[in-house]
N, CA, C and O of each residue as an XYZ file, in Angstrom:
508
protein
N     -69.458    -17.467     11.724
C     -69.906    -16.743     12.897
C     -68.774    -15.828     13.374
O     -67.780    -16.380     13.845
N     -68.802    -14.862     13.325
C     -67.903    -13.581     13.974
C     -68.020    -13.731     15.256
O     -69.032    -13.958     15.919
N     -66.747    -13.569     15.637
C     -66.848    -12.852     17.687
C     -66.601    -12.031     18.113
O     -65.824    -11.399     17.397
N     -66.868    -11.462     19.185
C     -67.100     -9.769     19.376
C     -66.023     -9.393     20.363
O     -66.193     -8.743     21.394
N     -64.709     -9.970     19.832
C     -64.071     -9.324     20.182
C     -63.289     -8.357     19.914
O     -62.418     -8.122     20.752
N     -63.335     -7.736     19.017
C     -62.965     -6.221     18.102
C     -64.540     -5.035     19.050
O     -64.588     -4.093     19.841
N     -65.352     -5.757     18.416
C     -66.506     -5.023     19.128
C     -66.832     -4.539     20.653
O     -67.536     -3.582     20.978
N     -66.063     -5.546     21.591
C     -66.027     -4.913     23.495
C     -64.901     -4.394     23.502
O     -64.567     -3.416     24.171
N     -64.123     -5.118     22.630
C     -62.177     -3.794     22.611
C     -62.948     -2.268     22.501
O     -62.864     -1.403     23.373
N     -63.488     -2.178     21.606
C     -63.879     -0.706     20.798
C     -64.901      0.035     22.015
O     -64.891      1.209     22.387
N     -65.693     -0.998     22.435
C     -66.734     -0.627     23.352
C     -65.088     -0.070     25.071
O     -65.112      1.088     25.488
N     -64.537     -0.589     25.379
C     -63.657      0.002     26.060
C     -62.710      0.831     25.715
O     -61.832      1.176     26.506
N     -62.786      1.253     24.456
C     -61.928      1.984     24.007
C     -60.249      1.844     24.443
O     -59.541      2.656     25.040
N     -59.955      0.624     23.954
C     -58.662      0.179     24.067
C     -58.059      0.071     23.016
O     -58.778      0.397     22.071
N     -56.713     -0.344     22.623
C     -56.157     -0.505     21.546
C     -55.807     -2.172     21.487
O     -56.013     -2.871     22.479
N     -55.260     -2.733     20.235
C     -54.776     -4.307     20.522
C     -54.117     -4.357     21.205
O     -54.195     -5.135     22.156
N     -52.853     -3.258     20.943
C     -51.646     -3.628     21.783
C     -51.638     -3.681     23.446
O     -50.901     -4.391     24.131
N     -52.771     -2.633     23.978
C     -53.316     -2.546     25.259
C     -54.240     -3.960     25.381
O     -53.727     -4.689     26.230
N     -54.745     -4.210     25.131
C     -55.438     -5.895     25.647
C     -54.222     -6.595     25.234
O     -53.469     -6.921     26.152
N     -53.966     -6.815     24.349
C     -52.781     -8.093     24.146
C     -51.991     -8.255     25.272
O     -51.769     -9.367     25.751
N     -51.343     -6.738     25.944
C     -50.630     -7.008     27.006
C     -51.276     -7.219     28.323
O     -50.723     -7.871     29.208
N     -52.290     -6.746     28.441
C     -53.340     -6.574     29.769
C     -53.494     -8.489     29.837
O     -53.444     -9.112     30.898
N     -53.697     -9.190     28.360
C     -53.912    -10.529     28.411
C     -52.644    -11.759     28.493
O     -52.643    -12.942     28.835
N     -51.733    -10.931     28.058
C     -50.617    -11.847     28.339
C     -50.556    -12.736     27.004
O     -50.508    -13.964     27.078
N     -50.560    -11.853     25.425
C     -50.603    -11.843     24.298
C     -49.877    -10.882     23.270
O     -49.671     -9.691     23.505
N     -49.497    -11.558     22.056
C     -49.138    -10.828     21.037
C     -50.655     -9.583     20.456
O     -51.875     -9.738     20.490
N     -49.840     -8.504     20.012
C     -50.798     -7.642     19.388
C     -51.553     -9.125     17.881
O     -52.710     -9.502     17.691
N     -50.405     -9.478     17.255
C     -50.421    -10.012     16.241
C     -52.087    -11.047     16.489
O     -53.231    -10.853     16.078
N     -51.470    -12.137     17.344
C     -52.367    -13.470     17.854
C     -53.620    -12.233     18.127
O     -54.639    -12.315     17.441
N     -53.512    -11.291     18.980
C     -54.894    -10.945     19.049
C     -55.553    -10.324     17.649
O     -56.776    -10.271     17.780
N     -55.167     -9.901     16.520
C     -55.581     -9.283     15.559
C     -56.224    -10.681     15.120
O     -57.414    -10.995     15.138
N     -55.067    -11.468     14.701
C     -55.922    -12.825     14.380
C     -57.426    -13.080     14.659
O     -58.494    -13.275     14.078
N     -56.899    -12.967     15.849
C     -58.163    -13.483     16.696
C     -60.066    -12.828     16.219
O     -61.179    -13.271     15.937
N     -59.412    -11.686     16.389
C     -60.711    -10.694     15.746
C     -60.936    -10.616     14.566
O     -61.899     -9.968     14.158
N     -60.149    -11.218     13.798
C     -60.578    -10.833     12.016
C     -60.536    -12.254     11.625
O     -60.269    -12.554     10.461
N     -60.869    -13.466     12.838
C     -61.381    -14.910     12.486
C     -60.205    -15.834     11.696
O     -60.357    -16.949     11.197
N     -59.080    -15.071     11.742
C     -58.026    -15.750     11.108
C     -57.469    -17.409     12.074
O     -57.148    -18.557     11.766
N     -57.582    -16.827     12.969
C     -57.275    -17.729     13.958
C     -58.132    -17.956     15.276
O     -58.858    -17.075     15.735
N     -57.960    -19.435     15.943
C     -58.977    -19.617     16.248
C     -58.471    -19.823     17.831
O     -57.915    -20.866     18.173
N     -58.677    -18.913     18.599
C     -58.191    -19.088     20.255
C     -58.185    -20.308     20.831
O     -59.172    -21.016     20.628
N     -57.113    -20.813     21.649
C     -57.876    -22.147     22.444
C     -58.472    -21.122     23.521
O     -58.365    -19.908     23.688
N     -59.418    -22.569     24.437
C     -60.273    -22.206     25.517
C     -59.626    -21.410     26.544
O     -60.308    -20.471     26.954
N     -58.415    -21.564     27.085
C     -58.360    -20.322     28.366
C     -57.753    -19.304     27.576
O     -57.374    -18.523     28.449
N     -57.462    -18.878     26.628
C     -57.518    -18.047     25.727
C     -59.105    -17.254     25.955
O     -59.328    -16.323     26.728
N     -59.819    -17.745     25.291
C     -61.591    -17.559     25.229
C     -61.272    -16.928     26.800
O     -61.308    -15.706     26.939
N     -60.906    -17.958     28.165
C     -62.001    -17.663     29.026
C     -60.929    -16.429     29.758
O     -61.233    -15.947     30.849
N     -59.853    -16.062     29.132
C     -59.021    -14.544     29.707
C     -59.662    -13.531     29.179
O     -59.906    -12.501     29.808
N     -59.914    -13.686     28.255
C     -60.775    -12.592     27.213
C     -61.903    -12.602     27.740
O     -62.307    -11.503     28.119
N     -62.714    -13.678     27.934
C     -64.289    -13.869     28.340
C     -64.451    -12.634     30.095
O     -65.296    -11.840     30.508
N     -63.287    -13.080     30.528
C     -62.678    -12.503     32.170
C     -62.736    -11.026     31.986
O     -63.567    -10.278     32.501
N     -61.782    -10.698     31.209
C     -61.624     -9.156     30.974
C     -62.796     -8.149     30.502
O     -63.035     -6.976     30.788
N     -63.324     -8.936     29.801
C     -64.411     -7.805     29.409
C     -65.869     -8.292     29.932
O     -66.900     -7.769     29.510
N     -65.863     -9.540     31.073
C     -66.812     -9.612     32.130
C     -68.019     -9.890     31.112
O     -69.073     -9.258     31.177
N     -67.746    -10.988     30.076
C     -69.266    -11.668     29.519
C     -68.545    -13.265     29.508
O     -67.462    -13.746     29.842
N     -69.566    -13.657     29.039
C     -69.723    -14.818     29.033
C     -68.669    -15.627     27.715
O     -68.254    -14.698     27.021
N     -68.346    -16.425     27.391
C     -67.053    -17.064     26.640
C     -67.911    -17.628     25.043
O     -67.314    -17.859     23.992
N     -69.277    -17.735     25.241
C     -70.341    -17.934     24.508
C     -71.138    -16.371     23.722
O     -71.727    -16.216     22.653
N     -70.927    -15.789     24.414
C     -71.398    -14.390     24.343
C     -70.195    -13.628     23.659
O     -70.490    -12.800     22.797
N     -68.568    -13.881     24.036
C     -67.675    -13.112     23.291
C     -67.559    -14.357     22.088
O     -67.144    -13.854     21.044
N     -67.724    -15.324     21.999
C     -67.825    -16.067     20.665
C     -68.612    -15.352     19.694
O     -68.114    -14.887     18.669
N     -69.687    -15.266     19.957
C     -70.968    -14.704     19.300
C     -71.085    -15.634     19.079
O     -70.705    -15.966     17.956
N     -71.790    -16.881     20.139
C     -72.735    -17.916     19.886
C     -73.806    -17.556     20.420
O     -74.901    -17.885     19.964
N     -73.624    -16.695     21.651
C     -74.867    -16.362     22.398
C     -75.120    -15.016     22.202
O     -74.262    -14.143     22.334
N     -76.825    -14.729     21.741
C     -76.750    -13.328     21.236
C     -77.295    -12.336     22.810
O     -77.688    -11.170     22.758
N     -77.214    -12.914     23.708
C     -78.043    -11.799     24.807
C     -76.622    -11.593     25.933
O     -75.719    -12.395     26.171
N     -76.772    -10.684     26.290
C     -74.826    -10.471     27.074
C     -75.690    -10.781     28.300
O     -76.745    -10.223     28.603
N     -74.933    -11.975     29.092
C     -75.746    -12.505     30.154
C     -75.081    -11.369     31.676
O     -75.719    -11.323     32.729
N     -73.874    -10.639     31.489
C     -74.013     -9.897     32.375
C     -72.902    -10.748     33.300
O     -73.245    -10.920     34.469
N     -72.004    -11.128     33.018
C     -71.273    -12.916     33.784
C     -70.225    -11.517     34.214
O     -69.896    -10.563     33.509
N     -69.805    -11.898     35.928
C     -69.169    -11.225     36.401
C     -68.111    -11.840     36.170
O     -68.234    -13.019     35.839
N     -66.451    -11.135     36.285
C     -65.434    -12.049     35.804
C     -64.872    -11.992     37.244
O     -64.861    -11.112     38.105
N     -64.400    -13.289     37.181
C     -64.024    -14.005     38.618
C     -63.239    -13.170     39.326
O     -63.363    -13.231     40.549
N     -62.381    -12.326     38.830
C     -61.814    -11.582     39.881
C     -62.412    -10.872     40.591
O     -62.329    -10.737     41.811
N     -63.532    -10.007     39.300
C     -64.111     -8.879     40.699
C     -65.116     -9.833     41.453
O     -65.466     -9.441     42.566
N     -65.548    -10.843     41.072
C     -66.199    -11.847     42.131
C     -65.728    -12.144     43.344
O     -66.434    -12.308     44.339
N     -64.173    -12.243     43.291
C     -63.088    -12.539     44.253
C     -63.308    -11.623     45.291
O     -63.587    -11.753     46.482
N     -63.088    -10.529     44.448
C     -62.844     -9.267     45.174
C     -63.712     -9.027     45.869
O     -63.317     -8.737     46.998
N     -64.878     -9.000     45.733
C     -66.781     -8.854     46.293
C     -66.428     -9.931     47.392
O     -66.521     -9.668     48.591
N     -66.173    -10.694     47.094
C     -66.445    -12.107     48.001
C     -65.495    -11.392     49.610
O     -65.981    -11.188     50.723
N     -64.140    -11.179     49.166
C     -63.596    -10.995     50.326
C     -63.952     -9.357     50.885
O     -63.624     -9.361     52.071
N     -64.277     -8.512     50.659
C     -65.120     -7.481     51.184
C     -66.316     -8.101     51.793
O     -66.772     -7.715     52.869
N     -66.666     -8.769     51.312
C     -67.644     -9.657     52.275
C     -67.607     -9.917     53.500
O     -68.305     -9.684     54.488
N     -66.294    -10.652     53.171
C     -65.565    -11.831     54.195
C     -65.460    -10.639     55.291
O     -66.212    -10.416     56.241
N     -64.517    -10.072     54.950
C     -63.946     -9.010     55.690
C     -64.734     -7.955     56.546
O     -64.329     -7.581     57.646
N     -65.739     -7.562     56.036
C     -67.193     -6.665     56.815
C     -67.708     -7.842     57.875
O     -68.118     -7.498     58.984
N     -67.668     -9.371     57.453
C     -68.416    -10.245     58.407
C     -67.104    -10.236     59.614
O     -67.546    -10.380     60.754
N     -65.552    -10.086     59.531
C     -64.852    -10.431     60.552
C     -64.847     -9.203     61.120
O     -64.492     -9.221     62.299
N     -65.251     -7.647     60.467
C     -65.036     -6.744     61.449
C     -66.419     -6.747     62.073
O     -66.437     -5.902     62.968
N     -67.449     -7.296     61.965
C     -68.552     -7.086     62.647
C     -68.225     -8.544     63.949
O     -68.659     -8.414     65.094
N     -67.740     -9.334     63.691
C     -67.239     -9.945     65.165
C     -66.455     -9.786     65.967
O     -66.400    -10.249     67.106
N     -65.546     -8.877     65.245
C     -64.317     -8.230     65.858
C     -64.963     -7.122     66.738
O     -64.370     -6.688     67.727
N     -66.121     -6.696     66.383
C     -67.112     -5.632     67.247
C     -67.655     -5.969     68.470
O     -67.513     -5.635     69.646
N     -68.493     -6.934     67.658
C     -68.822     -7.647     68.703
C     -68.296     -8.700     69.798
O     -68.938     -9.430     70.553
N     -67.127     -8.560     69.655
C     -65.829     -9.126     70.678
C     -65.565     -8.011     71.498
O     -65.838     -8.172     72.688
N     -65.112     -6.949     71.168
C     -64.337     -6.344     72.192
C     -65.323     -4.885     72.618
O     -65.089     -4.110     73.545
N     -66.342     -4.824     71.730
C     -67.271     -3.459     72.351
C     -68.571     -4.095     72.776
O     -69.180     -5.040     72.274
N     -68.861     -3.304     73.880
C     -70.330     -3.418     74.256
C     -71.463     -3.201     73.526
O     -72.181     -2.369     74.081
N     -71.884     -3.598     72.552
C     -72.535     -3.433     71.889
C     -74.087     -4.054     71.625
O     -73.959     -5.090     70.972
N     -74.681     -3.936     71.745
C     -76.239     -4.711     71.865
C     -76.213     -5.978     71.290
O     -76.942     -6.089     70.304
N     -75.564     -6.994     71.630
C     -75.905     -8.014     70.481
C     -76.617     -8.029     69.114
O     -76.138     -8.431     68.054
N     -78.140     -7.399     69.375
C     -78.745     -8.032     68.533
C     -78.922     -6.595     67.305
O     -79.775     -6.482     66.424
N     -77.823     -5.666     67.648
C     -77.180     -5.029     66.694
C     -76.249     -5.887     65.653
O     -76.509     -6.283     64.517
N     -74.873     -6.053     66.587
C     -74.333     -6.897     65.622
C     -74.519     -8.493     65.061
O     -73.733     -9.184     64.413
N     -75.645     -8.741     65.489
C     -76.017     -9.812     64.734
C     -76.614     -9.701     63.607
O     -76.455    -10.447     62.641
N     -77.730     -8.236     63.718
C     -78.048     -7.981     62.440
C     -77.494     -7.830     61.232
O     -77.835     -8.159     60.096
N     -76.333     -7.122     61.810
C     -75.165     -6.731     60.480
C     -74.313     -8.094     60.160
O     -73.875     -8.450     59.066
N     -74.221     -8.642     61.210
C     -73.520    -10.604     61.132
C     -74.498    -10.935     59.372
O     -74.250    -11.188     58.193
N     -75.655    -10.705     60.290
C     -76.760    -12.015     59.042
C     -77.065    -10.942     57.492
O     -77.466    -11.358     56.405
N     -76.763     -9.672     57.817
C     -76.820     -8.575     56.425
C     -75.599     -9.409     55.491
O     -75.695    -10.011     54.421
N     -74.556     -9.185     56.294
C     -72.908     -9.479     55.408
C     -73.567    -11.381     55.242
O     -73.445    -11.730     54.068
N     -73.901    -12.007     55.737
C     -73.992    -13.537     55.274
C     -74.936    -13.426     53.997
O     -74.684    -13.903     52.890
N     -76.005    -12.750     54.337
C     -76.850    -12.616     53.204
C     -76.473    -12.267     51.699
O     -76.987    -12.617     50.636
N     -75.199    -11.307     52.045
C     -74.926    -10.910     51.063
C     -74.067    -11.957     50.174
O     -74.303    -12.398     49.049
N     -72.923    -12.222     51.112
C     -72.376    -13.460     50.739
C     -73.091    -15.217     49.762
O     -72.549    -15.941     48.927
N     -74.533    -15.278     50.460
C     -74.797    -16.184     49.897
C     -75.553    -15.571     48.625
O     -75.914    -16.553     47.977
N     -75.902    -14.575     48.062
C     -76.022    -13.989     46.889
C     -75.008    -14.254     46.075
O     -75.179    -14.909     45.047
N     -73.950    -13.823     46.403
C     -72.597    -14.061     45.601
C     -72.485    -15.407     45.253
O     -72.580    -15.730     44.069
N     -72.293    -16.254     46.148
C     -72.262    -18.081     45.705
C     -73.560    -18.338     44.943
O     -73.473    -19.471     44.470
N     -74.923    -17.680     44.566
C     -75.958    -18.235     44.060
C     -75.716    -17.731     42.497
O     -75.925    -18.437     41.510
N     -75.369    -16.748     42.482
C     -74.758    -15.727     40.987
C     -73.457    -16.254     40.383
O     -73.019    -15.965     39.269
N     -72.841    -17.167     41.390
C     -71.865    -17.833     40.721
C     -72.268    -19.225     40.283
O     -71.628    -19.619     39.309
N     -73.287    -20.178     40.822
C     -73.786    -21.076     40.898
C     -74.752    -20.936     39.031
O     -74.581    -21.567     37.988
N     -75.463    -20.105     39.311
C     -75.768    -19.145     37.732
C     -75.217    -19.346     36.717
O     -75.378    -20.129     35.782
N     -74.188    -18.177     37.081
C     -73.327    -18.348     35.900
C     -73.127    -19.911     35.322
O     -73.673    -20.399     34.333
N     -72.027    -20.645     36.385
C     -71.771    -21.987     35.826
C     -72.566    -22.688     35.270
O     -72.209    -23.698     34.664
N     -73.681    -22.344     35.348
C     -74.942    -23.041     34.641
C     -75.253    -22.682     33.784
O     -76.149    -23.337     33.253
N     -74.751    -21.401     33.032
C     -75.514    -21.114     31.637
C     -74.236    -21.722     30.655
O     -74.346    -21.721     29.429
């Protein structure tokens, strides 16, 4: 079974030596890696799986459908833009006069959004 990782390198148009370092890797270990010589351990898999934002099953090529798996950072990142839109909308509604049931709306928009994020992560861990 081949893994596609020569194939999302190419699809980003990167070089080895550019992922190897982006991953905190030899050019070498990563050539390995793609021409099946050698066989990654798991947080190996799941830095690689991270970077090019699929699934660790999906850059194996065990799984043939790209499930679309966000990689935890920009999850991170989403999450606290979240966070952050929900504290400036109380921070609003603290010190301006503002209709309440204005900023409550935008309160329960940013929660909404938030609990999307924990259900897509909940997802993921499940496939």
């Amino acid at each position: 079974m081949k893994n596609r990782i020569r194939e999302l390198r190419a699809k980003k148009n990167i070089s080895q030596a550019q992922l190897a370092h982006e991953i905190g890797m030899t050019k070498q270990a990563l050539s390995y890696y793609e021409r099946g010589k050698r066989e990654p351990k798991l947080a190996t898999w799941v830095k690689l799986a991270n970077y090019f934002s699929v699934s660790v099953g999906y850059l194996q090529g065990i799984e043939d459908k790209y499930t679309g798996v966000m990689a935890d950072s920009e999850r991170q990142v989403r999450r606290n833009k979240i966070k952050e839109n929900m504290a400036k909308t109380l921070r609003r509604a603290w010190a301006e006069d503002e209709p309440w049931e204005e900023v409550y709306a935008d309160f329960k928009r940013q929660w909404n959004l938030l609990e999307l994020e924990f259900q897509k992560i909940t997802q993921d861990m499940e496939r």
